[in-house]
N, C-alpha and C positions, 0 to 999 in steps of 0.2 A: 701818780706815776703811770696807770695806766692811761690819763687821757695824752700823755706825754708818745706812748708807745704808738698809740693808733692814729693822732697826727702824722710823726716821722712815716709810719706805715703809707697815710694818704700822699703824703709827701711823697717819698720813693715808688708810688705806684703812679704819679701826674709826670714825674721826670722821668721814668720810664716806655710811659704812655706817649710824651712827646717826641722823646727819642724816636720812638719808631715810626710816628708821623712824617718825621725829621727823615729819616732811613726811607721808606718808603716814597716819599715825593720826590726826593732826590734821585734814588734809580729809577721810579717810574717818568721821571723829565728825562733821564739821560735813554733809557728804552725808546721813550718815543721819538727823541731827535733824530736818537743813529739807527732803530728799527724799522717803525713807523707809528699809527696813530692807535692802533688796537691792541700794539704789545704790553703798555701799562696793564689791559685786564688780567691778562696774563700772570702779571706776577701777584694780584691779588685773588683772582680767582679760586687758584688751587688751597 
């Protein structure tokens, strides 16, 4: 039972983890189309 928990656990922390890859490449391509080529640092920086 528990190795059941800590898969699900590794599970929702990879789809989590991609999500936000996903979230971030996505604004940082639209930043730099419509801002220019340095604004991507910007949203990762801070």
């Amino acid at each position: 039972m528990l190795i059941a928990g800590i898969g699900y656990l590794l599970g929702l922390a990879g789809i989590c983890a991609s999500l936000g890859i996903l979230f971030t490449t996505s604004v940082g391509g639209w930043l730099s189309a419509s801002v220019g080529k340095g604004a991507p640092f910007c949203l990762i920086a801070p």
